[in-house]
C-alpha positions in Angstrom: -30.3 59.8 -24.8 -32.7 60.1 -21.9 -31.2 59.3 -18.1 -33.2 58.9 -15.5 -32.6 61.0 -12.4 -31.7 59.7 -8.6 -33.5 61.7 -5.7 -30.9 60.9 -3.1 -33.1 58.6 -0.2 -29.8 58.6 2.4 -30.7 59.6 5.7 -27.2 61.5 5.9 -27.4 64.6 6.9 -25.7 67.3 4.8 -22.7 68.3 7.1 -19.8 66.8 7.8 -18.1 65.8 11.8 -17.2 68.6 13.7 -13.5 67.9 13.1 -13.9 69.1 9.3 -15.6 72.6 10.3 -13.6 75.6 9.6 -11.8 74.1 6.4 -12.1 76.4 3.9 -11.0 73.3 0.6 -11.8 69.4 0.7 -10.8 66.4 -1.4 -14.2 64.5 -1.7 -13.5 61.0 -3.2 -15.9 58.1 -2.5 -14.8 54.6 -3.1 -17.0 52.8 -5.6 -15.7 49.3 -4.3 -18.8 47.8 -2.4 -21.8 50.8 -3.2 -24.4 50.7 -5.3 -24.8 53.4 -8.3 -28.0 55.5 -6.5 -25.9 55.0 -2.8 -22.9 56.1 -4.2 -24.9 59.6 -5.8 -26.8 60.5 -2.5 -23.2 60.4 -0.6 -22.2 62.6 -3.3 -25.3 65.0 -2.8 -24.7 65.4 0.6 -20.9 65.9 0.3 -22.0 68.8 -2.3 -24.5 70.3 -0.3 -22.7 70.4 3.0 -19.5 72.0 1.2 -21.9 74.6 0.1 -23.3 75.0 3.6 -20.1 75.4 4.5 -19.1 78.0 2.2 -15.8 76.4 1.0 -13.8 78.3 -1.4 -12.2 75.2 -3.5 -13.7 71.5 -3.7 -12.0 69.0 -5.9 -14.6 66.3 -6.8 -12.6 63.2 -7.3 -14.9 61.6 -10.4 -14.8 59.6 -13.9 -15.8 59.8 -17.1 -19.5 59.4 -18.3 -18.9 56.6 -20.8 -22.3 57.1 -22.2 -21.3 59.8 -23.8 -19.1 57.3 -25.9 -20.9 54.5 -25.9 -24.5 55.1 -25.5 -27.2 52.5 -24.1 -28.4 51.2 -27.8 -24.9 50.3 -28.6 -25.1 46.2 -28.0 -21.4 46.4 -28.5 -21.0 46.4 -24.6 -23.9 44.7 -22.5 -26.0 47.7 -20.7 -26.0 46.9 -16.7 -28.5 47.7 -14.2 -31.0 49.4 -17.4 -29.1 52.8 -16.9 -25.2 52.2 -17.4 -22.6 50.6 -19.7 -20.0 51.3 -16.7 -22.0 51.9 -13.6 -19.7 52.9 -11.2 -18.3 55.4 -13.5 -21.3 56.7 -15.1 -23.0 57.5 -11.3 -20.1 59.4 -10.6 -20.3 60.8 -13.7 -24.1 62.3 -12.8 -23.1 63.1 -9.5 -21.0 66.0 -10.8 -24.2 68.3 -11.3 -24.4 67.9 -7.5 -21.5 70.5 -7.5 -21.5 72.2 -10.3 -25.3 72.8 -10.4 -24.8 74.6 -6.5 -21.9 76.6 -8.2 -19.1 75.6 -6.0 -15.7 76.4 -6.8 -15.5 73.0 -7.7 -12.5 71.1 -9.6 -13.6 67.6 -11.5 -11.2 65.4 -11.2 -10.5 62.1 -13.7 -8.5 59.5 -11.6 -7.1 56.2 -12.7 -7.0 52.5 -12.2 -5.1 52.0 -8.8 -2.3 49.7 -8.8 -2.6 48.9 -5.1 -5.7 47.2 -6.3 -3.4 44.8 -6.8 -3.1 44.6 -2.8 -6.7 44.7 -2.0 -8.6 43.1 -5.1 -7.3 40.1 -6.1 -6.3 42.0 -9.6 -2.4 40.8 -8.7 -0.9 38.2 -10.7 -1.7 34.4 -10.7 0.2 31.0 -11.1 -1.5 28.7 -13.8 -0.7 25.0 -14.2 2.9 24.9 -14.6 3.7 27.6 -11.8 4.3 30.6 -14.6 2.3 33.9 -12.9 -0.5 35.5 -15.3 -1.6 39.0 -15.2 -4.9 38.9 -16.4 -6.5 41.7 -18.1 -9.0 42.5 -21.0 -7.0 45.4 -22.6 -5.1 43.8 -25.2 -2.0 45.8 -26.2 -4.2 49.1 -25.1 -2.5 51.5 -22.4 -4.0 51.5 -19.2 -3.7 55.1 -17.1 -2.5 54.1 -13.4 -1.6 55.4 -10.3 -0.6 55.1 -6.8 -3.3 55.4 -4.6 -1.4 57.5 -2.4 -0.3 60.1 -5.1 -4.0 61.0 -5.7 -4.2 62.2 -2.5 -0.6 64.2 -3.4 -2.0 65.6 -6.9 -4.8 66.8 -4.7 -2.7 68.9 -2.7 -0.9 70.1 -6.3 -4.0 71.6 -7.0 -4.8 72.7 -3.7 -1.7 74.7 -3.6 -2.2 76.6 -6.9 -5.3 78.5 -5.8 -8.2 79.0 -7.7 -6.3 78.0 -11.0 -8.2 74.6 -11.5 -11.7 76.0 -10.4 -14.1 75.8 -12.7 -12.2 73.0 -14.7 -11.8 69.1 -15.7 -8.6 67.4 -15.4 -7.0 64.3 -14.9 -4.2 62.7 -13.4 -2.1 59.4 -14.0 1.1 57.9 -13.0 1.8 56.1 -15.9 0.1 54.7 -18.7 1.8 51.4 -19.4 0.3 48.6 -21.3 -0.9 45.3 -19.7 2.8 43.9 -21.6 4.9 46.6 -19.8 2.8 45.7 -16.5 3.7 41.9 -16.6 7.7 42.7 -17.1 8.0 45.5 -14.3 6.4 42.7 -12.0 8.7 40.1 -13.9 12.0 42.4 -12.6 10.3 43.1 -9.4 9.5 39.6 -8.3 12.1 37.6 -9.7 9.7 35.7 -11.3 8.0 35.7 -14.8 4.9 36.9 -15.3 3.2 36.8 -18.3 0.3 39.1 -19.7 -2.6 37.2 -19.8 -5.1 39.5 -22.3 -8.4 37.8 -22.4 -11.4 39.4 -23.8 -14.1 41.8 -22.1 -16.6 39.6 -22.7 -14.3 36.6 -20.9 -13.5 39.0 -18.0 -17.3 39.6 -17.7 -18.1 35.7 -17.4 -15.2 35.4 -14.5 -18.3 35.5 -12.0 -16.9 37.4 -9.2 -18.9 40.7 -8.2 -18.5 43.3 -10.0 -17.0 41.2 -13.0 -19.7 43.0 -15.2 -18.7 46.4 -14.5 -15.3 45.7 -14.4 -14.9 44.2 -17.6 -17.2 46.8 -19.0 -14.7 49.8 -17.6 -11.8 48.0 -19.1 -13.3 47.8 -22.4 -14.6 51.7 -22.5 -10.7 52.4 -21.4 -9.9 50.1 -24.2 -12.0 50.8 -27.4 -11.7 54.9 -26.2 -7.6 55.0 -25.1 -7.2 57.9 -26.9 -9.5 59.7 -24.9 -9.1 58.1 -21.6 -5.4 58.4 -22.0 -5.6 61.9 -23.3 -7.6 63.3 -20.2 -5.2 62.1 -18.2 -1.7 64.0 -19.2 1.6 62.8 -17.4 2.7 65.8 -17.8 0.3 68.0 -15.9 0.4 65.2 -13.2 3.8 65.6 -12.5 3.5 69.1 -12.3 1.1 68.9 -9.7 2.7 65.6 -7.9 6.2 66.0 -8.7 7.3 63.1 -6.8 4.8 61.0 -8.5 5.4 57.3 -8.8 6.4 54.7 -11.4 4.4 51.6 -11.3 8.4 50.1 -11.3 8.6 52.1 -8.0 5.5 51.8 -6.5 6.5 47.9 -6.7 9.7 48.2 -5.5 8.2 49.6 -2.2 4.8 47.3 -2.2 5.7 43.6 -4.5 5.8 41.8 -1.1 1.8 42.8 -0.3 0.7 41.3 -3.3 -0.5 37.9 -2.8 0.7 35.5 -5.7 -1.3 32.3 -4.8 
């Protein structure tokens, strides 16, 4: 399958604020809320090339999985997006890896997960239908969904950080939990006080919701769905832990944050 290249076209320049001299590791994770696919690369080329100016002796590249390389662009099972992707926001980061490994950084790729404090900041939170019953809508039928705290990431980071030159060189990935859209929907149940049911629609019914980003959204949540063995797989609870050993629960990440997410 041929992909088409991005020449980065930000006017960044490749060096970071003079606060961040003299590091000698750095966490580079760009939020792929609000950017587009080619904006989102260029940041990552000029993170990549100002760590090697820098001469930094560990990055960790906080990434996803290419899901191309599972689902190509012919396969009509899942609508392509944009001409290049099938999940666009995971797929750029996906290229944007050669950025670092391509300079030969001591680089670690890192596979993160679905944040549950989207839940907060996304609307993704349960929502009363008709009758006042709260739905948790999601197009993962009974498939497990990898999840984390957005603040452990940050935390599994520092796992790695601490453990030297260990993870350079490799791929890994890190999860809280990996509960199903079911077991979701009762830990809110107990947290709330209030029954909230699983609502699993379809990827192609999440994709016709019509908010922005509904597309790639519901395209992620199918790739995690029709590949959970893989996604699931690269994303070990075990190794997590290890890194992150006070690494949260969904149960207790909503015992400490239920009363941020809106439920009107």
């Amino acid at each position: 399958m041929a992909r088409r290249s991005c020449t980065p076209t930000s006017t960044t320049r490749s060096r970071w604020p003079r606060r961040s001299r003299g590091r000698t590791a750095r966490f580079a994770s760009r939020s792929s809320g609000s950017t587009s696919p080619d904006r989102e690369k260029s940041q990552a080329f000029h993170e990549a090339a100002a760590a090697k100016a820098a001469g930094l002796k560990h990055v960790i590249w906080s990434t996803f999985e290419d899901s191309r390389d599972s689902i190509p662009l012919s396969d009509n099972r899942m609508p392509t997006l944009g001409g290049r992707y099938k999940v666009p926001h995971f797929d750029a980061k996906a290229e944007a890896n050669a950025y670092f490994t391509e300079r030969r950084l001591p680089v670690t790729i890192l596979y993160t997960s679905f944040y549950w404090d989207n839940l907060i900041n996304f609307g993704m939170g349960p929502k009363p239908g008709p009758d006042g019953t709260l739905a948790f809508t999601l197009p993962m039928g009974d498939k497990k969904l990898p999840s984390i705290a957005a603040s452990d990431i940050g935390a599994c980071a520092y796992g790695i950080f601490k453990r030297g030159a260990e993870f350079v060189g490799k791929t890994i990935g890190i999860a809280g939990e990996h509960p199903t859209g079911t077991q979701m929907a009762a830990a809110m149940t107990e947290a709330f006080g209030r029954k909230v049911v699983y609502n699993a629609v379809t990827p192609e019914a999440y994709r016709g919701f019509g908010f922005p980003g509904a597309d790639d959204l519901g395209n992620m949540f199918q790739f995690k769905a029709d590949f959970e063995s893989l996604y699931c797989g690269n994303r070990p609870l075990d190794l997590s832990r290890s890194l992150n050993p006070r690494l949260q629960t969904f149960a207790q990440w909503l015992s400490v944050n239920k009363g941020r997410i809106p439920l009107d």
